[in-house]
N, CA, C and O atoms as CSV, one atom per row, in Angstrom:
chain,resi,resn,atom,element,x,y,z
A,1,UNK,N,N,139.501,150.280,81.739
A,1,UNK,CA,C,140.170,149.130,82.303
A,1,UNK,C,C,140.445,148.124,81.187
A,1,UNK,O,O,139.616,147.988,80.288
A,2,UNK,N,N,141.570,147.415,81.208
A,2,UNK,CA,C,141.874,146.754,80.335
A,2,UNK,C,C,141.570,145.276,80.315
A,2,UNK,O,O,141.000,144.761,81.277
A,3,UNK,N,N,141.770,144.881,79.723
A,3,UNK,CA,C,141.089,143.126,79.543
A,3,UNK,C,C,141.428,142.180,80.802
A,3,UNK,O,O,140.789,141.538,81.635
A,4,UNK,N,N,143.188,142.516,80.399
A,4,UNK,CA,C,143.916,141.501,81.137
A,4,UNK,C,C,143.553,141.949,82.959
A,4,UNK,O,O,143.535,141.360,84.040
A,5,UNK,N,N,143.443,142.577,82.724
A,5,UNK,CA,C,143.281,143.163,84.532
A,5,UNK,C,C,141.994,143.132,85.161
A,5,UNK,O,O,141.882,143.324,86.372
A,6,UNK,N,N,140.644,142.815,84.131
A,6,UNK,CA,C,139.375,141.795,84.406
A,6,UNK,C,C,139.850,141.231,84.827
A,6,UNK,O,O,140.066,141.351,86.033
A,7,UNK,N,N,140.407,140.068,83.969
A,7,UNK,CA,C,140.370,138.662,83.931
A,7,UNK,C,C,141.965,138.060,84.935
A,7,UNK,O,O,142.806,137.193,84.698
A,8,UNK,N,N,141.787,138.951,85.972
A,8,UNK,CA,C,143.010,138.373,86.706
A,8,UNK,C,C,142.913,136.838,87.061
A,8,UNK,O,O,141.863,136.273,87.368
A,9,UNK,N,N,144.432,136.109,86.958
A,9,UNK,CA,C,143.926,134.617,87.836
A,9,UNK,C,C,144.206,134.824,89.098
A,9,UNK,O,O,145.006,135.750,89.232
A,10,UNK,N,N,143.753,134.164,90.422
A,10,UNK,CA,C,144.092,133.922,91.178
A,10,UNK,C,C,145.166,132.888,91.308
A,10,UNK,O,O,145.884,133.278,92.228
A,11,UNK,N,N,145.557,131.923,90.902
A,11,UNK,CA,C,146.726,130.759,90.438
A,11,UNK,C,C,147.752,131.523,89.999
A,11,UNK,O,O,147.569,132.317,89.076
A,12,UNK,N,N,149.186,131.356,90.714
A,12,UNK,CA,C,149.893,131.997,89.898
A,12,UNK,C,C,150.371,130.966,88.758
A,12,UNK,O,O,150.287,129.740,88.694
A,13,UNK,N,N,150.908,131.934,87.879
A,13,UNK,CA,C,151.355,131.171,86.862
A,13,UNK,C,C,152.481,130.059,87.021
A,13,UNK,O,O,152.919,129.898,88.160
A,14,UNK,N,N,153.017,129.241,85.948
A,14,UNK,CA,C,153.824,128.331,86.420
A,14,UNK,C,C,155.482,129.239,85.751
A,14,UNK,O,O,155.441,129.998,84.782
A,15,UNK,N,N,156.480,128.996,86.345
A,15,UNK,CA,C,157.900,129.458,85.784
A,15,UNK,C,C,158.023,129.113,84.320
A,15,UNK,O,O,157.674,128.006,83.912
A,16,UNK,N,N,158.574,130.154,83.429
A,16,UNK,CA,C,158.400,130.030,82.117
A,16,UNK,C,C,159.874,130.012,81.998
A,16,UNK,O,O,160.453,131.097,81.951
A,17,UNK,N,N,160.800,128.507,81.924
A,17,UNK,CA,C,162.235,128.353,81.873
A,17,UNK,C,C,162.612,127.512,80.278
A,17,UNK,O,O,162.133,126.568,79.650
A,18,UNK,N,N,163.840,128.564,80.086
A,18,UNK,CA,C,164.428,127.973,78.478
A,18,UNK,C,C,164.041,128.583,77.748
A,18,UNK,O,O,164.026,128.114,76.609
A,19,UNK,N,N,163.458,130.091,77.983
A,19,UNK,CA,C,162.924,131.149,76.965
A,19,UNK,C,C,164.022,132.482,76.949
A,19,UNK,O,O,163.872,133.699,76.846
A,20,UNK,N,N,165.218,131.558,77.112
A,20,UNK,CA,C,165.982,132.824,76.551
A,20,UNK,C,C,166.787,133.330,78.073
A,20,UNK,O,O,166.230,133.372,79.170
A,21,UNK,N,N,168.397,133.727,77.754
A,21,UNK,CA,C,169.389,133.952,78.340
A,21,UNK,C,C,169.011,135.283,79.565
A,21,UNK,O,O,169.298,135.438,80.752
A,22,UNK,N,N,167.845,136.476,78.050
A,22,UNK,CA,C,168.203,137.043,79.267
A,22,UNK,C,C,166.481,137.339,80.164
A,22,UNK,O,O,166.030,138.409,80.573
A,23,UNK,N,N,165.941,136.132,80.218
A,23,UNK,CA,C,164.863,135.848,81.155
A,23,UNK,C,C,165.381,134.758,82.707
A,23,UNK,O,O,164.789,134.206,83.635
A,24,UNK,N,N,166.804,134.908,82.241
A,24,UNK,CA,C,167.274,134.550,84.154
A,24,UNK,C,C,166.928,132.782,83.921
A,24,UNK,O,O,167.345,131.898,84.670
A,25,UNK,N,N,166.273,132.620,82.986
A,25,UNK,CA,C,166.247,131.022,83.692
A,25,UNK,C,C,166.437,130.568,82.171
A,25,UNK,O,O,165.662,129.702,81.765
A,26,UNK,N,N,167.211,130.977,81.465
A,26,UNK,CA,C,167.478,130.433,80.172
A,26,UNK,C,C,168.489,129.366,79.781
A,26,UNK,O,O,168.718,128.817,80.858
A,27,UNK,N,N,169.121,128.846,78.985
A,27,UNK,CA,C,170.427,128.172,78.871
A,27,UNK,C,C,169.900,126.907,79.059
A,27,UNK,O,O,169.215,126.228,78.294
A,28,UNK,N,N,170.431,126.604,80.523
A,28,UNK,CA,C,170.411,125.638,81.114
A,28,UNK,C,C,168.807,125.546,82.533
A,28,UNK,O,O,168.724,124.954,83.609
A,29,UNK,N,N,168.096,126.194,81.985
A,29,UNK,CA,C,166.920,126.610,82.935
A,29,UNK,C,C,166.939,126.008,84.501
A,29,UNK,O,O,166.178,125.240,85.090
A,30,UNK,N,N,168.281,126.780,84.943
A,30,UNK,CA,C,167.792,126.413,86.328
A,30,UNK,C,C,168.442,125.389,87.093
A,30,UNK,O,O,168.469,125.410,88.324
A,31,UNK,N,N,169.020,124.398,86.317
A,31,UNK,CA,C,169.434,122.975,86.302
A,31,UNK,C,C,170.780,122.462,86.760
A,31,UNK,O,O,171.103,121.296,86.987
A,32,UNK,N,N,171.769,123.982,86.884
A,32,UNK,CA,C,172.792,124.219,86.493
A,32,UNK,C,C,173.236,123.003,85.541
A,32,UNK,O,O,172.457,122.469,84.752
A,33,UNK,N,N,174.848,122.551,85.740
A,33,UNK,CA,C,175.612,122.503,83.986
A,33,UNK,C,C,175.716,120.670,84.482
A,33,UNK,O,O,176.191,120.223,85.526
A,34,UNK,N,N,175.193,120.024,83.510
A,34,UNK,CA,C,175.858,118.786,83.391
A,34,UNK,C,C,175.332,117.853,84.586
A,34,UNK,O,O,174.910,118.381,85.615
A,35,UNK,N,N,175.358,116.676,84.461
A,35,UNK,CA,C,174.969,115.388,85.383
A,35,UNK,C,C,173.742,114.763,85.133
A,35,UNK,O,O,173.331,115.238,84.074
A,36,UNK,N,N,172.892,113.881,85.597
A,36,UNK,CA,C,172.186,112.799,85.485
A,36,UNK,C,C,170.699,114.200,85.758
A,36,UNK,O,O,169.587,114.167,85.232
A,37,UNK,N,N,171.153,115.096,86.569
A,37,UNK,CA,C,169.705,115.906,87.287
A,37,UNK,C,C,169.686,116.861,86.072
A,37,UNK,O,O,168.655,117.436,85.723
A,38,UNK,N,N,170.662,116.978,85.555
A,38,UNK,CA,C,170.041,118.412,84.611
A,38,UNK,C,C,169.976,117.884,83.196
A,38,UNK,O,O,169.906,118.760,82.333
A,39,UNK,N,N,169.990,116.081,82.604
A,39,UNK,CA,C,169.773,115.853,81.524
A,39,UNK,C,C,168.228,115.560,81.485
A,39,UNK,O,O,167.454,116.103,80.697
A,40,UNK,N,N,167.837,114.522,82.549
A,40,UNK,CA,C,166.795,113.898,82.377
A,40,UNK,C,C,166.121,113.226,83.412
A,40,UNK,O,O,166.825,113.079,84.412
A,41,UNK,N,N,164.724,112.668,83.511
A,41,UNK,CA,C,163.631,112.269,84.623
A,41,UNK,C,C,165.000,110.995,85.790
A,41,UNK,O,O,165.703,110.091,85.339
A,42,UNK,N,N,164.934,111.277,86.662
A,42,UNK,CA,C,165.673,110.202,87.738
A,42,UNK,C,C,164.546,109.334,88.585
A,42,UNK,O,O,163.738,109.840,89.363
A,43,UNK,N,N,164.634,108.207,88.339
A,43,UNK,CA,C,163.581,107.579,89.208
A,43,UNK,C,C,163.514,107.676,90.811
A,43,UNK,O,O,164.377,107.115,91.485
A,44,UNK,N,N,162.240,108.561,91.533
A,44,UNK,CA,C,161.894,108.813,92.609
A,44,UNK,C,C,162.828,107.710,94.188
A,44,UNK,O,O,163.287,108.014,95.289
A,45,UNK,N,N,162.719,106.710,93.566
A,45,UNK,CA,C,162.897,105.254,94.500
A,45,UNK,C,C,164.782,105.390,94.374
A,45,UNK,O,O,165.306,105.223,95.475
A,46,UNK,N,N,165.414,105.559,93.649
A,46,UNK,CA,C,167.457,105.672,93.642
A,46,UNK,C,C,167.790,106.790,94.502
A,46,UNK,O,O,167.701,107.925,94.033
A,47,UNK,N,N,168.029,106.678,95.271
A,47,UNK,CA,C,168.785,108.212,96.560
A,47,UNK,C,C,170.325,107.589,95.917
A,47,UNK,O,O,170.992,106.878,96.668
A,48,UNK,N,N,170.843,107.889,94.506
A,48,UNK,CA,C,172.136,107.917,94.334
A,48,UNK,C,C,172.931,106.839,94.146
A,48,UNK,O,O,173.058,106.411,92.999
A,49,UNK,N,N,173.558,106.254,95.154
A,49,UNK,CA,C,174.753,105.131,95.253
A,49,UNK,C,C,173.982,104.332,96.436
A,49,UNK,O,O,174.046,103.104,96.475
A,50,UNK,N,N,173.346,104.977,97.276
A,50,UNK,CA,C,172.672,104.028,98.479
A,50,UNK,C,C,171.947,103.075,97.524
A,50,UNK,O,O,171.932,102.881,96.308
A,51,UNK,N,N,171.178,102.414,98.932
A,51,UNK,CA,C,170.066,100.837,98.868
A,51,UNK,C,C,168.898,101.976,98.125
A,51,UNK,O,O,168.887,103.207,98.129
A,52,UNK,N,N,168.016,101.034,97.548
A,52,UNK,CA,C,166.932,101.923,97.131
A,52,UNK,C,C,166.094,102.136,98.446
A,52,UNK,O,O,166.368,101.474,99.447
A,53,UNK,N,N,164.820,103.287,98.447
A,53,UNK,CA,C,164.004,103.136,99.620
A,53,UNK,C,C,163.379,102.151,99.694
A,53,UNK,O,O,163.273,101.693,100.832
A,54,UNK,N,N,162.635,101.325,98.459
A,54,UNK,CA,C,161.878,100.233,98.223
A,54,UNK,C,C,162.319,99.223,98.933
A,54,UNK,O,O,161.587,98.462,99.567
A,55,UNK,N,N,164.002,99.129,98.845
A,55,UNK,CA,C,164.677,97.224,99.383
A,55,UNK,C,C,165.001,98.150,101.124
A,55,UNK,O,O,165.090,96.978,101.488
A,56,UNK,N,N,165.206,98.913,102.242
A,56,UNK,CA,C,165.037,98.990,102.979
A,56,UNK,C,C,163.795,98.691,103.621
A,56,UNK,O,O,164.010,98.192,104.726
A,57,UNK,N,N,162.775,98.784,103.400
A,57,UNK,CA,C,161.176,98.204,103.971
A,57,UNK,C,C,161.514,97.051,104.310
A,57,UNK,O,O,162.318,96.239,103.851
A,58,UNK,N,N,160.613,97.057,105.419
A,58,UNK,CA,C,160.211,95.048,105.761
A,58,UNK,C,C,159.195,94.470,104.664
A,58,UNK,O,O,158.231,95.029,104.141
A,59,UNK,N,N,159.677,93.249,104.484
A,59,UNK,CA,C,158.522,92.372,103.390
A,59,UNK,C,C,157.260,92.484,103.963
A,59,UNK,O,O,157.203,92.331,105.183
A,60,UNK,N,N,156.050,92.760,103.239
A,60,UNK,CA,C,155.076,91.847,103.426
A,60,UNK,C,C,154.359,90.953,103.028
A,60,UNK,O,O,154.559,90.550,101.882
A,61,UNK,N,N,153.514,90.473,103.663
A,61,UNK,CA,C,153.389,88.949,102.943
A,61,UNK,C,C,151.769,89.218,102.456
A,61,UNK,O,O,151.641,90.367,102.879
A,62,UNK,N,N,151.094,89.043,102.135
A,62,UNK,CA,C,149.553,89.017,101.294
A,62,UNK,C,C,149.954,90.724,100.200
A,62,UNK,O,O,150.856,91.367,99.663
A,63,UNK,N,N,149.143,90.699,100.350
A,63,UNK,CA,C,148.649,91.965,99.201
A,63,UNK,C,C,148.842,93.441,100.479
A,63,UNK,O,O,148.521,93.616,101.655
A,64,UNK,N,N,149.523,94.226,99.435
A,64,UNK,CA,C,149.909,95.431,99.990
A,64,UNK,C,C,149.675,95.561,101.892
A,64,UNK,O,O,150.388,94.982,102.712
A,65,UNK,N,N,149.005,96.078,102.076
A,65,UNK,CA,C,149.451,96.956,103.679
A,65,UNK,C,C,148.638,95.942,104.449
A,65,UNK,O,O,147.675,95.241,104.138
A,66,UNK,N,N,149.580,96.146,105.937
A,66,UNK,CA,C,148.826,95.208,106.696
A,66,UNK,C,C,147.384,95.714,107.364
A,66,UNK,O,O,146.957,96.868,107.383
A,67,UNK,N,N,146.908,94.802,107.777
A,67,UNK,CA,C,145.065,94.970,108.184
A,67,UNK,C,C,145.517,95.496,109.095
A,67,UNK,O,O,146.569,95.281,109.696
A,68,UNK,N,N,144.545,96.398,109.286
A,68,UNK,CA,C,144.322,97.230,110.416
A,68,UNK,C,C,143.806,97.201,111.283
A,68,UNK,O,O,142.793,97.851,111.024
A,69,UNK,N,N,143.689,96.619,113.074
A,69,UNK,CA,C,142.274,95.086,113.277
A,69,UNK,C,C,141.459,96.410,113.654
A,69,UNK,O,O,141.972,97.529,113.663
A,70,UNK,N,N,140.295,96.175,113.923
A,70,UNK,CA,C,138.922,96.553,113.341
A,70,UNK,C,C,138.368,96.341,115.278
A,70,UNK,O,O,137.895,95.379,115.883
A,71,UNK,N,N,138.770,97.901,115.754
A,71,UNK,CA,C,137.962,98.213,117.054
A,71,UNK,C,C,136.852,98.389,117.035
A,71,UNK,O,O,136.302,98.721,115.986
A,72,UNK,N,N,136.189,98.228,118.149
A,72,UNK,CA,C,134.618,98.522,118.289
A,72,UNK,C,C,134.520,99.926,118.682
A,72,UNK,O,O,135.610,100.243,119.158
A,73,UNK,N,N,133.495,101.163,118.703
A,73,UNK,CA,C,133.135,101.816,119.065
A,73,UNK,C,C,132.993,102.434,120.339
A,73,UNK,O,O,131.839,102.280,120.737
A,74,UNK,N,N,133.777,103.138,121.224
A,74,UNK,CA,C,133.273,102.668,122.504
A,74,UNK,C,C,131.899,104.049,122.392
A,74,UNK,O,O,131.551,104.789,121.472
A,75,UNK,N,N,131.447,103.880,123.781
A,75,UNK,CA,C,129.794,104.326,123.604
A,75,UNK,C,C,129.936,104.728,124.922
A,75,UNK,O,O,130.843,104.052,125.408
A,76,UNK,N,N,129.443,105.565,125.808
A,76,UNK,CA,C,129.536,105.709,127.345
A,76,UNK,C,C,128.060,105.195,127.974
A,76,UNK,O,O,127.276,104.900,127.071
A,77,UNK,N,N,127.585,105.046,129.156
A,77,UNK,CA,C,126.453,104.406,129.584
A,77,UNK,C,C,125.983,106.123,129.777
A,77,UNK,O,O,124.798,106.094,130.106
A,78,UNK,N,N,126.334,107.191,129.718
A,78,UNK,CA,C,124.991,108.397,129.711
A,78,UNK,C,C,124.115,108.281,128.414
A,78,UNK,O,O,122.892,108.417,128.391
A,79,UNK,N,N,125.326,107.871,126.801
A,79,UNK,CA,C,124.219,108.365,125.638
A,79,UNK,C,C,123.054,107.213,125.848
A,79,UNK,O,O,122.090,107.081,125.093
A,80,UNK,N,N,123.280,106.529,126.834
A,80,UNK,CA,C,121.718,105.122,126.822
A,80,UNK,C,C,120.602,105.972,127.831
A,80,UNK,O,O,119.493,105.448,127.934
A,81,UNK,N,N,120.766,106.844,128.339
A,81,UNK,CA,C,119.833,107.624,128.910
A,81,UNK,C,C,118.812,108.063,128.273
A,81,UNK,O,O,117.864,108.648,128.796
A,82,UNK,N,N,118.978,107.731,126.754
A,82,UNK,CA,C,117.646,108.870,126.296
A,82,UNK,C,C,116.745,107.581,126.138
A,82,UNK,O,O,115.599,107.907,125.829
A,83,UNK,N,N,116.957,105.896,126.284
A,83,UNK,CA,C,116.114,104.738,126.170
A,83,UNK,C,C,115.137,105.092,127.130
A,83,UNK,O,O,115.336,106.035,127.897
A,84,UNK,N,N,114.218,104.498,127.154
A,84,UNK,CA,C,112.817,103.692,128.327
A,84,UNK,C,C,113.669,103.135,129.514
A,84,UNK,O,O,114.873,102.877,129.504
A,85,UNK,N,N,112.864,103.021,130.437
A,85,UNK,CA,C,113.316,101.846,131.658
A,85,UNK,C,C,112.985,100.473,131.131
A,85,UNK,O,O,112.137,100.068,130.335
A,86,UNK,N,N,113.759,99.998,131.706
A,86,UNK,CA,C,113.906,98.280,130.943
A,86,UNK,C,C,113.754,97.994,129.352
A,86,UNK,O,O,113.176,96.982,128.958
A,87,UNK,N,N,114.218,98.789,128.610
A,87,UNK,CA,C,114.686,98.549,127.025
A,87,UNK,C,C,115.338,97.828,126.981
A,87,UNK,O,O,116.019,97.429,127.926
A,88,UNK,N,N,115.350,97.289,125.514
A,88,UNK,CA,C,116.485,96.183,125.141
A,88,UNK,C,C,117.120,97.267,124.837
A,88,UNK,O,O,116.509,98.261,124.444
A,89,UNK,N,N,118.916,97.230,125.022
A,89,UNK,CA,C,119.364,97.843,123.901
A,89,UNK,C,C,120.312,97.010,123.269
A,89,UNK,O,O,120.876,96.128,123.916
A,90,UNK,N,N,120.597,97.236,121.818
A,90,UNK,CA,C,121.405,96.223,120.999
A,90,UNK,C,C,121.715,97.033,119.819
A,90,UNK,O,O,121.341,98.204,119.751
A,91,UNK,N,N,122.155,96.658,119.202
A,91,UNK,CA,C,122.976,97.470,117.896
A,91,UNK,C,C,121.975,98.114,117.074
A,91,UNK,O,O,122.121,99.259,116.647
A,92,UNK,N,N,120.949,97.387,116.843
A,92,UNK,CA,C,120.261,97.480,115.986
A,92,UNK,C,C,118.850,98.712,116.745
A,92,UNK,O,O,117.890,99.175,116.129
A,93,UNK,N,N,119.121,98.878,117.815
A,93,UNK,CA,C,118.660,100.003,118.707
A,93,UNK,C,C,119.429,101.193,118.734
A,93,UNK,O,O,119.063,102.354,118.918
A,94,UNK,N,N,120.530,100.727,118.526
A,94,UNK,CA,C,121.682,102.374,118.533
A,94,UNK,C,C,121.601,102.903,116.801
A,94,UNK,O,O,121.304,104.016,116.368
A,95,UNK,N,N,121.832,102.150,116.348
A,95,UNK,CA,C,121.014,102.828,115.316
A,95,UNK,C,C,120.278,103.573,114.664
A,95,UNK,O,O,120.516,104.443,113.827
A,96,UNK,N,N,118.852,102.956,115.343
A,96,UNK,CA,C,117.350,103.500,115.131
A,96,UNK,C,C,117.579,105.127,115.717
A,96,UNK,O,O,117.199,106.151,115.150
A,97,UNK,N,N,118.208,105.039,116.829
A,97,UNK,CA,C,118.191,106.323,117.365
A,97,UNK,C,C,119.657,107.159,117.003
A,97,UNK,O,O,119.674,108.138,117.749
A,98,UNK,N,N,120.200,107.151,116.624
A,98,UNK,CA,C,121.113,107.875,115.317
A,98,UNK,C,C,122.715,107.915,116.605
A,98,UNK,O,O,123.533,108.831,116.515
A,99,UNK,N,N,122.872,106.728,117.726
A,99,UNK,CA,C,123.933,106.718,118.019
A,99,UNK,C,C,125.243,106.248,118.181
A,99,UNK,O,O,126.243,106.420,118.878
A,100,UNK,N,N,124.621,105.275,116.809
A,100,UNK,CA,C,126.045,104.650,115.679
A,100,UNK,C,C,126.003,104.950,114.042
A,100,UNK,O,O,125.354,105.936,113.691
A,101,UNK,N,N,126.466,104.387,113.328
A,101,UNK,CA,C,126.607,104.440,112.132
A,101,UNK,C,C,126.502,103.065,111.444
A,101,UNK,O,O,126.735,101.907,111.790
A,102,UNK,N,N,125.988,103.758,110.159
A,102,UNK,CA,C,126.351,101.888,109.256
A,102,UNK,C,C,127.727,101.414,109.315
A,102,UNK,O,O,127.695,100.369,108.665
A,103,UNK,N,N,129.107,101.624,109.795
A,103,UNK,CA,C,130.433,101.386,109.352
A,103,UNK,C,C,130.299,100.535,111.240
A,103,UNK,O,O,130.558,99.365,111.522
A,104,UNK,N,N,129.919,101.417,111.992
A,104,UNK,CA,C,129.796,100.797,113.437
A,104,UNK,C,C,129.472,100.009,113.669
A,104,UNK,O,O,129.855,99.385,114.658
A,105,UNK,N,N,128.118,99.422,112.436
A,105,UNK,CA,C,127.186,98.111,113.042
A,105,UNK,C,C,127.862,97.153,112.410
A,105,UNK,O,O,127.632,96.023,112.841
A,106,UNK,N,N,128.967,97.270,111.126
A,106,UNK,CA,C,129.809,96.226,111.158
A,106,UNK,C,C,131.002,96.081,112.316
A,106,UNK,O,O,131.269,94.953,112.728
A,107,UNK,N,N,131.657,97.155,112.792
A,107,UNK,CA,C,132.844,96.811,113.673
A,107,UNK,C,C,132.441,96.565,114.809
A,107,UNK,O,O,133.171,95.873,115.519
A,108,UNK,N,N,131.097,97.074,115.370
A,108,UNK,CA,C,130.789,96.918,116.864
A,108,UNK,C,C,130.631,98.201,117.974
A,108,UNK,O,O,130.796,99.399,117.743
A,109,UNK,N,N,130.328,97.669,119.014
A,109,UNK,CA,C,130.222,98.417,119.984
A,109,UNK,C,C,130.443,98.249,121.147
A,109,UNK,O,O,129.619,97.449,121.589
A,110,UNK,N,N,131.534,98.778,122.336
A,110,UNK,CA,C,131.010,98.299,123.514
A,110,UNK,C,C,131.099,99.657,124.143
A,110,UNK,O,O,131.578,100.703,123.706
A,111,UNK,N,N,130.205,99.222,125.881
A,111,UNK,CA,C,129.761,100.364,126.774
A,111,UNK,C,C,130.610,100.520,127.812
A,111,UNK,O,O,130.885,99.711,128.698
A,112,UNK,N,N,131.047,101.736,127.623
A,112,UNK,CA,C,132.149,102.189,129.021
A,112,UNK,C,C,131.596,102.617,129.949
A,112,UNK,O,O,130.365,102.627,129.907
A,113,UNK,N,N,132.265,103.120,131.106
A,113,UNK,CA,C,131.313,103.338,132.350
A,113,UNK,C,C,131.174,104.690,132.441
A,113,UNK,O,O,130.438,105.075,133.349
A,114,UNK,N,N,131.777,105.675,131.615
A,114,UNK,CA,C,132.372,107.104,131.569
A,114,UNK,C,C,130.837,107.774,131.351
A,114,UNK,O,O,130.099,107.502,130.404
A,115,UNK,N,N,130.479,108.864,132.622
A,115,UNK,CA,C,129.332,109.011,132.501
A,115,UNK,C,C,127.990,108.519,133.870
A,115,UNK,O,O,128.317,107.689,134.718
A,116,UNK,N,N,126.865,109.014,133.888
A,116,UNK,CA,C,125.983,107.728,135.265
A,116,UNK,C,C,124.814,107.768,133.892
A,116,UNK,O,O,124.494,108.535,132.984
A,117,UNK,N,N,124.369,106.135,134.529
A,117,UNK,CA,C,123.161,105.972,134.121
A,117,UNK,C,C,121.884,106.487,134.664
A,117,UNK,O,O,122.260,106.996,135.720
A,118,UNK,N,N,120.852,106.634,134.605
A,118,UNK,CA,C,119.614,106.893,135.323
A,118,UNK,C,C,118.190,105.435,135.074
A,118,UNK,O,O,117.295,105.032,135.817
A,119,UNK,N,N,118.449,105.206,134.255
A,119,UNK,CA,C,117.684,104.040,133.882
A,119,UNK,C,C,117.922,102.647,133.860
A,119,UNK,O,O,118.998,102.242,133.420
A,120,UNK,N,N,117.045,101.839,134.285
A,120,UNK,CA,C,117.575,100.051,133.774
A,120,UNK,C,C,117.544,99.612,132.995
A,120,UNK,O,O,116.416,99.661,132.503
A,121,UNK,N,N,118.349,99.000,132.341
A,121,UNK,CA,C,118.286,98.808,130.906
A,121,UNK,C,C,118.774,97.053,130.855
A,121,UNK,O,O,119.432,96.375,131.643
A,122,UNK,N,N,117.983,96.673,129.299
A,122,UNK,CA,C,118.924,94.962,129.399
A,122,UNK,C,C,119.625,95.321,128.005
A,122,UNK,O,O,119.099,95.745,126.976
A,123,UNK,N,N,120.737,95.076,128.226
A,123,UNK,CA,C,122.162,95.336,127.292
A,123,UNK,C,C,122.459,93.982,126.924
A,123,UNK,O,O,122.587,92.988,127.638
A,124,UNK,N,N,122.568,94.157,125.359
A,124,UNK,CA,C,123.020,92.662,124.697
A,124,UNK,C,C,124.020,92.928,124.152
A,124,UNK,O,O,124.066,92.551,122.981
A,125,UNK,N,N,125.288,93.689,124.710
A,125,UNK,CA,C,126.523,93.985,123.474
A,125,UNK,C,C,127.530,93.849,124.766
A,125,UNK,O,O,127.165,93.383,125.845
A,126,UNK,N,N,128.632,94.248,124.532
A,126,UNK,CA,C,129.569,94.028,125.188
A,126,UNK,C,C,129.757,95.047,126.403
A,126,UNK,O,O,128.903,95.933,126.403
A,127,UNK,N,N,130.657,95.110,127.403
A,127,UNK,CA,C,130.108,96.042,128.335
A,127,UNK,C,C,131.546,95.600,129.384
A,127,UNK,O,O,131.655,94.478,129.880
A,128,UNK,N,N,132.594,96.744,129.590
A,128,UNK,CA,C,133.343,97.293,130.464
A,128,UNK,C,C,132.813,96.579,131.607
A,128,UNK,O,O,131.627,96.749,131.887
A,129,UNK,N,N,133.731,95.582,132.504
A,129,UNK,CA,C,133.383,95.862,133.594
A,129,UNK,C,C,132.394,96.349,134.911
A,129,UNK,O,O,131.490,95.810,135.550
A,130,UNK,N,N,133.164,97.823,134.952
A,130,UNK,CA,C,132.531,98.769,135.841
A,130,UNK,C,C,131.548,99.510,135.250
A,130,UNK,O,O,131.029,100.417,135.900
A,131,UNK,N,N,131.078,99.199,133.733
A,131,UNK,CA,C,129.584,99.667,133.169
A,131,UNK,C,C,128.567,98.676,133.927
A,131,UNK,O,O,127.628,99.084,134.610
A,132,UNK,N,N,128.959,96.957,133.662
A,132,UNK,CA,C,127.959,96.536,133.843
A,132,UNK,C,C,127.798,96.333,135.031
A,132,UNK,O,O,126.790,95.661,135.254
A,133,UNK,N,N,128.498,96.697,136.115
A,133,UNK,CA,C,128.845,96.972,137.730
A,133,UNK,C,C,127.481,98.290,137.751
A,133,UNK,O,O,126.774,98.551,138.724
A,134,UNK,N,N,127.454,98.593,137.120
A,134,UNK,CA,C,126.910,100.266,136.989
A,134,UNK,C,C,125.356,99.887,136.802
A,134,UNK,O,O,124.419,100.249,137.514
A,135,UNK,N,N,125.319,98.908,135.446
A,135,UNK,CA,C,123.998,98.912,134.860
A,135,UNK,C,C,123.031,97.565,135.974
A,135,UNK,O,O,121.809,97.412,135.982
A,136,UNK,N,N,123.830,96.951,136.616
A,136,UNK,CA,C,123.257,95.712,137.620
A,136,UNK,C,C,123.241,96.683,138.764
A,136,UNK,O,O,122.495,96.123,139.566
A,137,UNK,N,N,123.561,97.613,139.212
A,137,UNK,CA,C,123.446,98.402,140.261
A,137,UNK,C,C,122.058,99.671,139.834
A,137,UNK,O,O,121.652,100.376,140.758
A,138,UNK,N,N,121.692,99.775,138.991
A,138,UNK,CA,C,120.372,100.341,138.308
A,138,UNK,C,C,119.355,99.299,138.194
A,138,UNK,O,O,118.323,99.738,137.686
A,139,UNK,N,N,119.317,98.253,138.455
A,139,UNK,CA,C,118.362,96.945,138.050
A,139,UNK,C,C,118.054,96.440,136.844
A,139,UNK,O,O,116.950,95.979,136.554
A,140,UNK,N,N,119.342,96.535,135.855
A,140,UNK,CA,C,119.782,96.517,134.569
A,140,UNK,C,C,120.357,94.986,134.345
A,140,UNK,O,O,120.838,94.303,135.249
A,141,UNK,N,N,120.260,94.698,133.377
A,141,UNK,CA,C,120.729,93.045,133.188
A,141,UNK,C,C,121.772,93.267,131.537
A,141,UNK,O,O,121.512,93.874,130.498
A,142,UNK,N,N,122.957,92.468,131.966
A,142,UNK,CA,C,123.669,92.596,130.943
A,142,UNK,C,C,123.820,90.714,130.383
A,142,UNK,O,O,124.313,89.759,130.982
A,143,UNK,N,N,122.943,90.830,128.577
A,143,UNK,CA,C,123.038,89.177,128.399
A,143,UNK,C,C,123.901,89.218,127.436
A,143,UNK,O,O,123.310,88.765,126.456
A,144,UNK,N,N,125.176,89.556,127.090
A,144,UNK,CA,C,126.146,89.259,126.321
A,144,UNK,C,C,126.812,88.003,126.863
A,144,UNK,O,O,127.004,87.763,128.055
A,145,UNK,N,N,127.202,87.087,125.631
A,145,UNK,CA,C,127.427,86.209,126.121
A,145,UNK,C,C,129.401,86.372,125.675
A,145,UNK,O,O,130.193,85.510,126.055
């Protein structure tokens, strides 16, 4: 076995153009004859005679892209099932028990109703409605203010 056929690449190689007339991509490698595309680099942003893509955009105003606003987590009232009866729960409880994240306990959390509870719980975060319809109907107290 020969060397080259060890050492196969998986990558194919890249096109080897301007090595000659009769390797098919010689001359003019490819480019065909003459104009702005077959002398030299054209800047990405000129589509030609049009507006550039750059001056079609809307302005914006601060520093590059606009903020993105920053939702809370929603959470359903079953994953609070694995708490005690009458627990606090609060952020810093979803946590401990691995059912937020560090990126969560900055954006937040609130509790949807998607799901039943089994336990009473006192909830200090934000809370859907028909969760805390849910969690006062368990003998649950919701103190978000």
């Amino acid at each position: 076995m020969k060397l080259h056929q060890v050492l196969k690449s998986k990558r194919r190689s890249n096109k080897r153009i301007g090595r000659g007339v009769g390797s098919g991509k010689g001359k003019t490698a490819g480019r065909g004859t003459k104009g702005q595309k077959a002398r030299g680099k054209i800047p990405v942003g000129l589509p030609g005679a049009g507006l550039p893509t750059f001056k079609k955009l809307p302005k914006r105003v601060g520093l590059g892209n606009r903020r993105v606003s920053v939702k809370p987590k929603p959470i359903t009232l079953s994953k609070l099932n694995i708490f005690k009866k009458n627990s606090l729960v609060d952020l810093e409880q979803l946590f401990k028990v691995n059912i937020i994240d560090k990126e969560d306990l900055a954006k937040g959390v609130k509790i949807l109703a998607d799901g039943g509870l089994t336990v009473s719980l006192v909830v200090k975060l934000p809370v859907s409605k028909k969760a805390k319809m849910e969690i006062e109907h368990k003998g649950g107290k919701v103190e978000y203010a």
